[in-house]
C-alpha positions as CSV (number, residue, x, y, z in Angstrom):
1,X,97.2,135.0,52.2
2,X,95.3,132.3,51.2
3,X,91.8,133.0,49.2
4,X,88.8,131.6,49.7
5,X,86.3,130.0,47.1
6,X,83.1,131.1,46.0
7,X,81.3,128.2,48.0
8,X,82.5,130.2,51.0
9,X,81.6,133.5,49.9
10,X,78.3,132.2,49.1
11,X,77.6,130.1,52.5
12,X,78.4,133.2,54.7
13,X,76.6,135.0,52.8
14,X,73.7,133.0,52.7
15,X,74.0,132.6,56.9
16,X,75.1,136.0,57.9
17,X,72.1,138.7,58.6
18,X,74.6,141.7,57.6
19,X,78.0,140.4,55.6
20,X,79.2,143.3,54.1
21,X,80.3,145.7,57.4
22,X,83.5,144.7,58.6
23,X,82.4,144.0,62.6
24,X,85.1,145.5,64.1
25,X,88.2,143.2,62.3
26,X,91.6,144.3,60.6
27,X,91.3,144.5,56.7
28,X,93.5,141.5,56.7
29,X,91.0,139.2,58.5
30,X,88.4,140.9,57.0
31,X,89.6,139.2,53.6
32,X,89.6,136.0,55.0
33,X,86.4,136.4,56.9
34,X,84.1,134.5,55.1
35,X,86.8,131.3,55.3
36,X,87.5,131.5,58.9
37,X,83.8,131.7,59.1
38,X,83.4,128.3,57.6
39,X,85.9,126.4,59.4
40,X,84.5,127.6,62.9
41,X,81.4,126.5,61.9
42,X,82.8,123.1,61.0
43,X,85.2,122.9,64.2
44,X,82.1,123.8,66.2
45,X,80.0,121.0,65.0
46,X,82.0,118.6,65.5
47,X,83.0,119.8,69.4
48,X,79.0,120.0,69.6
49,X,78.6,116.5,68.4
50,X,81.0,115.4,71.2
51,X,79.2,117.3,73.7
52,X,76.2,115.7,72.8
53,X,77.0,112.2,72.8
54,X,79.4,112.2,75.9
55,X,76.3,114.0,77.5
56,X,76.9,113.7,81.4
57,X,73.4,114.7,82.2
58,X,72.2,111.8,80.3
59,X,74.6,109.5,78.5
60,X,77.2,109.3,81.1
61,X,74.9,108.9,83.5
62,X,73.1,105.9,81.5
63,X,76.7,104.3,81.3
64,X,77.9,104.4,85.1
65,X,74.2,103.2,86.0
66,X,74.8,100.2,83.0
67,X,78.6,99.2,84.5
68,X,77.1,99.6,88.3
69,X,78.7,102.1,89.2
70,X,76.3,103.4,92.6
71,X,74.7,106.6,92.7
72,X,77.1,108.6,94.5
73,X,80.0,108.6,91.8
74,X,77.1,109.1,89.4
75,X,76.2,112.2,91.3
76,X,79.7,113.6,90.5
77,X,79.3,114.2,86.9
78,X,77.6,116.5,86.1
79,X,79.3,118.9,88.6
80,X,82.7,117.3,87.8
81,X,81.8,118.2,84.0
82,X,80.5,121.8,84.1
83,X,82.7,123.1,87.2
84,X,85.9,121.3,85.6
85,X,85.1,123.1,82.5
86,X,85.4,126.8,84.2
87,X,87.4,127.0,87.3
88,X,91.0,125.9,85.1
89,X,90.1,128.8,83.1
90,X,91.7,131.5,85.3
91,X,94.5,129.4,85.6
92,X,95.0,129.0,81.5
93,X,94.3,132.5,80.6
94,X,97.6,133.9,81.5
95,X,99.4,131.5,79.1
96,X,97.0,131.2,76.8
97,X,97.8,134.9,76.5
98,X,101.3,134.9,76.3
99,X,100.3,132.5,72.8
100,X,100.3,135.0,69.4
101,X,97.8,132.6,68.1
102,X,95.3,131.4,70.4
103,X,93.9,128.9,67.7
104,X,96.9,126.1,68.7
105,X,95.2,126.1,72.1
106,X,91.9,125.6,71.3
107,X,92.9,123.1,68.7
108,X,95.6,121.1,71.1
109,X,92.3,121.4,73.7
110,X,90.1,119.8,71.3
111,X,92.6,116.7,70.4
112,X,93.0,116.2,74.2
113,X,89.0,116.2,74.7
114,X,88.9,113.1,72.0
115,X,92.0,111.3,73.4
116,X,89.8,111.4,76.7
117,X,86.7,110.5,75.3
118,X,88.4,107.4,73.7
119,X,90.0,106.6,77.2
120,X,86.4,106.6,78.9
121,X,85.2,104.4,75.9
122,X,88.5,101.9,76.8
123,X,87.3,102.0,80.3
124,X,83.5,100.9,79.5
125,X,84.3,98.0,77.5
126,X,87.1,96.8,80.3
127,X,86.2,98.1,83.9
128,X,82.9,97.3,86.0
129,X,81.3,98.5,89.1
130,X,82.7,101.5,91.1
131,X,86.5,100.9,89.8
132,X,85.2,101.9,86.6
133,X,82.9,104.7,87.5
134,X,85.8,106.3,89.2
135,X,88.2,105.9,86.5
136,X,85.5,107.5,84.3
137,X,85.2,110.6,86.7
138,X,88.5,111.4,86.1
139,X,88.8,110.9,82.6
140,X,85.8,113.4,82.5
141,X,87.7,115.5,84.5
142,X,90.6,115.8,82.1
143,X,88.1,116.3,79.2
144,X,86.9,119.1,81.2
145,X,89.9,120.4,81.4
146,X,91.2,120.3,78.0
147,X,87.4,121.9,77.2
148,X,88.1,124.8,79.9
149,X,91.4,125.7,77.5
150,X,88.9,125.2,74.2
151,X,86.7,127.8,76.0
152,X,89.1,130.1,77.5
153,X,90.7,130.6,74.0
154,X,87.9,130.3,71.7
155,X,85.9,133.5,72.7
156,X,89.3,135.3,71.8
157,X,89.6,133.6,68.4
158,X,86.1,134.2,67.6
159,X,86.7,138.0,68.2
160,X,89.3,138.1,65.9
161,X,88.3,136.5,63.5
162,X,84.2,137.0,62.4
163,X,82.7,140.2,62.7
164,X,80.6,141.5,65.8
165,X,77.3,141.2,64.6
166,X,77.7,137.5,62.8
167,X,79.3,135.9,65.7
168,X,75.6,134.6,66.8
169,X,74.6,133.1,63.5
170,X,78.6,131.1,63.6
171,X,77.8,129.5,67.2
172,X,73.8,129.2,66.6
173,X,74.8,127.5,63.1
174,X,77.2,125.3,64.2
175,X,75.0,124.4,67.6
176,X,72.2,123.0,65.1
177,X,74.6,120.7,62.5
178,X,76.0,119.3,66.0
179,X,72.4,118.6,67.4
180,X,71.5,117.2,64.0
181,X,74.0,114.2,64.2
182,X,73.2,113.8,68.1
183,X,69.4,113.0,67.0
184,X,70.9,110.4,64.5
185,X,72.1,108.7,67.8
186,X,69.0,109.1,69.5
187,X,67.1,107.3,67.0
188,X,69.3,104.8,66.7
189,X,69.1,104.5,70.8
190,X,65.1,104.4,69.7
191,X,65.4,101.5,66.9
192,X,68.3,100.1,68.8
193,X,69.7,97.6,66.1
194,X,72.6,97.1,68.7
195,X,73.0,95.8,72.3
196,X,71.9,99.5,74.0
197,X,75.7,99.7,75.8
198,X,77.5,98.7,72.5
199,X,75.6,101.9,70.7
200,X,76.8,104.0,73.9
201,X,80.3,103.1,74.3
202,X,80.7,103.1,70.0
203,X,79.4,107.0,70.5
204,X,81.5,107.9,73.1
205,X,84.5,106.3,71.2
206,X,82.9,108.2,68.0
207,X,82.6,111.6,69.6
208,X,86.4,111.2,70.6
209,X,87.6,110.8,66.8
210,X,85.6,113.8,66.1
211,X,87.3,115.7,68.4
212,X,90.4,115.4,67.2
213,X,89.3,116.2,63.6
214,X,87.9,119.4,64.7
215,X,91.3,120.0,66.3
216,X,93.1,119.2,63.1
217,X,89.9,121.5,61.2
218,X,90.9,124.6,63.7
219,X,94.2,124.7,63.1
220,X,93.6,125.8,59.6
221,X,92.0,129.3,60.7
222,X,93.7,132.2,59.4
223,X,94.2,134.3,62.5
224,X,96.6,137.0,62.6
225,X,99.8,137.1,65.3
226,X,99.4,139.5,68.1
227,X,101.6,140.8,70.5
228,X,101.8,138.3,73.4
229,X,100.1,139.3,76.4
230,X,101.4,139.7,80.0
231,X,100.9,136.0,81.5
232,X,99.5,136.5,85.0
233,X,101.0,134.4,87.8
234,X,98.5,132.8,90.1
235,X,98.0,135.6,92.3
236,X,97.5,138.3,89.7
237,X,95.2,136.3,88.4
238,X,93.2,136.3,91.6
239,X,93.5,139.9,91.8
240,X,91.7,140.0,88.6
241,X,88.5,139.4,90.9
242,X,88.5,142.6,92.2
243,X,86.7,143.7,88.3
244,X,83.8,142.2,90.0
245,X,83.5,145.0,92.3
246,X,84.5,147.7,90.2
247,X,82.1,146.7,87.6
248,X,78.8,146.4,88.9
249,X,77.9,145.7,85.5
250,X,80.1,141.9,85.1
251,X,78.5,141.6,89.2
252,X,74.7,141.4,88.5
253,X,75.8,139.4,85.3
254,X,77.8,136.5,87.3
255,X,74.8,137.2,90.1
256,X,72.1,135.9,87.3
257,X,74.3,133.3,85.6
258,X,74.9,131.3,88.5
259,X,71.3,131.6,89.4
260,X,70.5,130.8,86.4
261,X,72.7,127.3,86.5
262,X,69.5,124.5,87.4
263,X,69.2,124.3,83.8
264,X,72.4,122.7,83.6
265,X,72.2,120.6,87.3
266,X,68.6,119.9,87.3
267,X,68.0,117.5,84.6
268,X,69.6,113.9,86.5
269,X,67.1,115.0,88.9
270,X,64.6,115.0,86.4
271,X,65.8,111.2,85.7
272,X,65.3,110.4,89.4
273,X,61.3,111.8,88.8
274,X,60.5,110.1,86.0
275,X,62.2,107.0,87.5
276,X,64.2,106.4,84.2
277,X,67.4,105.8,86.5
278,X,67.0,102.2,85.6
279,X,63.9,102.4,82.4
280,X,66.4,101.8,79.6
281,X,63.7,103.1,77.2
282,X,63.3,106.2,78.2
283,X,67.2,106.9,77.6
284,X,66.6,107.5,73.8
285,X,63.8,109.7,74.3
286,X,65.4,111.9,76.7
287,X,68.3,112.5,74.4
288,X,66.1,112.9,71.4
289,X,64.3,115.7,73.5
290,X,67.5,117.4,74.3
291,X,68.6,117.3,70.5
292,X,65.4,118.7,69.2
293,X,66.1,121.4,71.9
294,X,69.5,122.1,71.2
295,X,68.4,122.4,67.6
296,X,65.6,124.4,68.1
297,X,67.0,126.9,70.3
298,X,70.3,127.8,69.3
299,X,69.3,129.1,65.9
300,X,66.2,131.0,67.8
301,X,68.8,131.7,70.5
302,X,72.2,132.7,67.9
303,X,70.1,135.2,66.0
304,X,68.3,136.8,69.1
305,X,71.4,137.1,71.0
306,X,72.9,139.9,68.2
307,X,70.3,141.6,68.9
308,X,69.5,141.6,72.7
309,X,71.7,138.9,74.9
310,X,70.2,140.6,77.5
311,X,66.5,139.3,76.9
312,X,67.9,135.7,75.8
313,X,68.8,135.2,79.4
314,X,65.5,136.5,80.9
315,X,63.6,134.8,78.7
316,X,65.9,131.6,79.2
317,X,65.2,132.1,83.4
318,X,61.5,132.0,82.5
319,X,61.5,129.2,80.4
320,X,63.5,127.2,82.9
321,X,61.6,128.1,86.0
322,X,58.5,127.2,83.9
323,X,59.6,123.7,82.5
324,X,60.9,122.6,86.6
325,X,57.3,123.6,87.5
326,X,55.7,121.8,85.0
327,X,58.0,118.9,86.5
328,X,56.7,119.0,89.7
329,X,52.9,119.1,88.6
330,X,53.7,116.1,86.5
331,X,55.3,114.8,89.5
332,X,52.1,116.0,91.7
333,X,49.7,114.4,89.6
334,X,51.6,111.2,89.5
335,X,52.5,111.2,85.4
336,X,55.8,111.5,85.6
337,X,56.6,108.0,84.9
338,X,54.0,108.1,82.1
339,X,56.4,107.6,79.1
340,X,57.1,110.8,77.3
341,X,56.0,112.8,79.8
342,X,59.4,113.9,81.4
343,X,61.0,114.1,77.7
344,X,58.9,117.0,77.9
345,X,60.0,118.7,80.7
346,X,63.4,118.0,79.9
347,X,62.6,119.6,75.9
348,X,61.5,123.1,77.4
349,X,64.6,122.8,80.0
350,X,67.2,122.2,77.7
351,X,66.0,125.2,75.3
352,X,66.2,126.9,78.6
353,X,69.9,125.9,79.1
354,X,70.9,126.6,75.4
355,X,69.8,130.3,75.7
356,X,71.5,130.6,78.9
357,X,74.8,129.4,77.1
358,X,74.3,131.3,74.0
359,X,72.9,134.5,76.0
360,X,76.2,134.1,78.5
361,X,78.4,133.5,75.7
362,X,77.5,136.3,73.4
363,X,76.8,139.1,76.7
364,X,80.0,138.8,77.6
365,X,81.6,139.2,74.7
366,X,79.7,142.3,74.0
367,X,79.9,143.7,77.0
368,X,83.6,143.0,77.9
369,X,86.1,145.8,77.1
370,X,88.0,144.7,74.2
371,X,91.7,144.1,76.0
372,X,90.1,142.7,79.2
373,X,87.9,140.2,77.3
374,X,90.2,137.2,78.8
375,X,89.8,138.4,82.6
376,X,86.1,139.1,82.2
377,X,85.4,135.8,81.0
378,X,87.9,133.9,83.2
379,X,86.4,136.0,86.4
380,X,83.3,135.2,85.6
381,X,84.0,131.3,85.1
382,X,85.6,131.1,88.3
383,X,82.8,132.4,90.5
384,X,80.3,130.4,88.1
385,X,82.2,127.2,88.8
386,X,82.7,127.3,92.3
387,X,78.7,127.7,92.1
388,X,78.4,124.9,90.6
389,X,80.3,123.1,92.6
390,X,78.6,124.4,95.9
391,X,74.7,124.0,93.8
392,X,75.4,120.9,93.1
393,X,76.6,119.7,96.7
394,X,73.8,121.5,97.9
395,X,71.0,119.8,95.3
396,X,73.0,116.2,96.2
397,X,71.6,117.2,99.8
398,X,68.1,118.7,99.2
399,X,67.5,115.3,97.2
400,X,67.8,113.1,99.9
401,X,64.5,114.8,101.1
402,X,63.2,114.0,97.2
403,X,64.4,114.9,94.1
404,X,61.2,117.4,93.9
405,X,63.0,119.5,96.4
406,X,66.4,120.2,94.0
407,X,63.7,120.8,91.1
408,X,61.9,123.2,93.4
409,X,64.9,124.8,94.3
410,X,66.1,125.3,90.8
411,X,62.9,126.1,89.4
412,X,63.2,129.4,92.0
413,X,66.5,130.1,91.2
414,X,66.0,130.3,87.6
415,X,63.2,133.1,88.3
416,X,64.9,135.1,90.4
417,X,68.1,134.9,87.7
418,X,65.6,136.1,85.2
419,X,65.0,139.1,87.1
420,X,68.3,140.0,88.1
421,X,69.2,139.7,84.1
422,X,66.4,142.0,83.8
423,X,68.6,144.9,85.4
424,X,71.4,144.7,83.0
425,X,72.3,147.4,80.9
426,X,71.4,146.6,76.9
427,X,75.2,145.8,75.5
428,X,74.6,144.4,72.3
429,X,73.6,147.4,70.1
């Protein structure tokens, strides 16, 4: 057993609202808590940072529109990038249970993440036109895959290994340092000392390398063996749906979290109002506003989620309903193209979206019985990604009558989500 130094002791200490009860963990992980702690929060980061700067809301959608690519590959991926992320997952969670220590697939996940990120950078810098916006859709979908066994396993791995009541303030802290280094970007997108595509493609490319470090970082956890699980074949796992009627519970929860997905879909649309498909400038405003969000909220988000998941996502359903309103007043009044003025919107949407994450993320977990945490999640997923599948076909369509009428539609859904979140039982105590 390897110990850990003060620094560690003294950082977990210094980040954790309650370090001294042991959360639910063995007294072996227990001990190494406060290291473990430490080295999710630097794996975290760093698959943060790559989130951030291959952004397909925003970056991704930038690039295809730089190389040419025509709007309806451009449409793909976004839905491509959130609903390749969760459908796999029932798929991976039988053999991701059959591993004794789920770290090696979150960490394998992670390296395969920055080999695709590096592949979509290779692709900018040699492809053109639709060739290359296709052969960037699927290299996005392979990094969504690798990121649906990243996610599948890591909820697992976090149980394990920190404490119930500090798992907020280890995602929420990691959430920020990754936001922190995606602002960096956006200010050099601002200043732009480089050709606007060459700092894009280098990110991309950059976010890639850190992937792969914060593979290499995760493999370092200390995480006890466990019996292997039962791998489910393909039709157990689909049998695994039926928890959604006997627990009415994990229903009403996947009922609000697909109703509360506009926050993730709506903001291309957003680009379309603010006619920034083609303003280059307002590229590095947009992703500053979605840093300063993600940095905001997830520390708000992290620490309020301990206490009451449940309220994170109402209060995340309000705040995105309100923020696709204010969209279409802007749009209503005709200042959405004044500069700035969607940057806005999109500020108060994306702290919308983080608390929806972070809310989900941390609900779930809580709520879940302990052995079944796996099939909840995976369940869940499933349903969630087919909705974002069928939301984002659906969006694609109400937007040929004006992107105002997928903002509208979103802006709806996100209320009603808010008040179907507002009949779920209090888990987090």
């Amino acid at each position: 057993m390897s110990h850990h130094s003060d620094f560690e002791d003294q950082l977990f200490e210094r980040l954790v609202e309650d370090p001294t009860s042991d959360g639910g963990l063995s007294d072996a992980q227990s001990q190494v808590e406060p290291r473990n702690f430490l080295r999710h929060i630097m794996s975290l980061a760093a698959s943060k940072l790559g989130d951030g700067l291959v952004d397909a809301k925003l970056v991704l959608s930038w690039l295809l529109t730089h190389l040419g690519a025509g709007a309806g590959v451009i449409g793909l991926l976004v839905p491509v990038r959130e609903a390749g992320s969760l459908l796999p997952q029932l798929f991976t969670a039988g053999a991701i249970g059959a591993l004794p220590r789920r770290k090696w697939a979150w960490a394998v996940g992670s390296v395969v993440q920055g080999l695709a990120a590096l592949t979509i950078a290779a692709i900018a810098l040699t492809m053109q036109g639709a060739a290359a916006g296709v052969a960037i859709v699927a290299a996005l979908a392979v990094l969504a895959l690798a990121r649906s066994v990243c996610s599948a396993s890591y909820k697992d791995v976090l149980g394990k290994t920190v404490g119930k009541s500090r798992r907020g303030a280890a995602t929420g802290f990691a959430s920020s340092v990754g936001a922190a280094g995606v602002i960096v970007f956006a200010g050099l997108l601002l200043w732009q000392p480089l050709d606007r595509a060459v700092l894009v493609i280098g990110a991309v490319a950059l976010a890639g390398v850190v992937w792969i470090a914060a593979g290499a970082v995760f493999a370092t956890l200390d995480e006890e063996a466990q019996p292997r699980e039962e791998v489910l074949s393909l039709s157990q796992s689909l049998v695994q749906l039926r928890l959604v009627r006997e627990d009415g519970q994990l229903a009403r929860f996947i009922v609000a979290r697909s109703l509360l997905v506009g926050s993730a879909l709506a903001p291309p649309y957003l680009l379309v109002l603010a006619a920034a498909g083609e303003g280059d400038q307002q590229l590095g405003l947009l992703v500053l506003a979605s840093a300063l969000a993600s940095l905001l909220s997830s520390w708000v988000w992290g620490r309020m989620s301990d206490r009451s998941a449940r309220r994170v996502l109402i209060w995340s359903g309000v705040a995105g309903a309100v923020a696709l309103a204010l969209a279409l007043v802007l749009a209503a009044m005709g200042l959405a193209q004044a500069t700035g003025a969607i940057a806005v919107v999109l500020f108060g949407l994306m702290i919308a979206y983080h608390g929806v994450r972070q809310g989900r993320t941390t609900y779930l977990v809580d709520m879940a019985p302990e052995d079944q945490r796996a099939a909840y999640t995976a369940v869940s997923n499933l349903v969630v990604g087919i909705v974002l599948l069928v939301a984002g076909a659906a969006s694609a369509g109400l937007a040929v009558l004006g992107a105002a009428w997928a903002v509208a539609a979103f802006a709806v859904a996100s209320a009603i989500g808010a008040w179907v979140a507002w009949g779920l039982d209090e888990v987090s105590e």
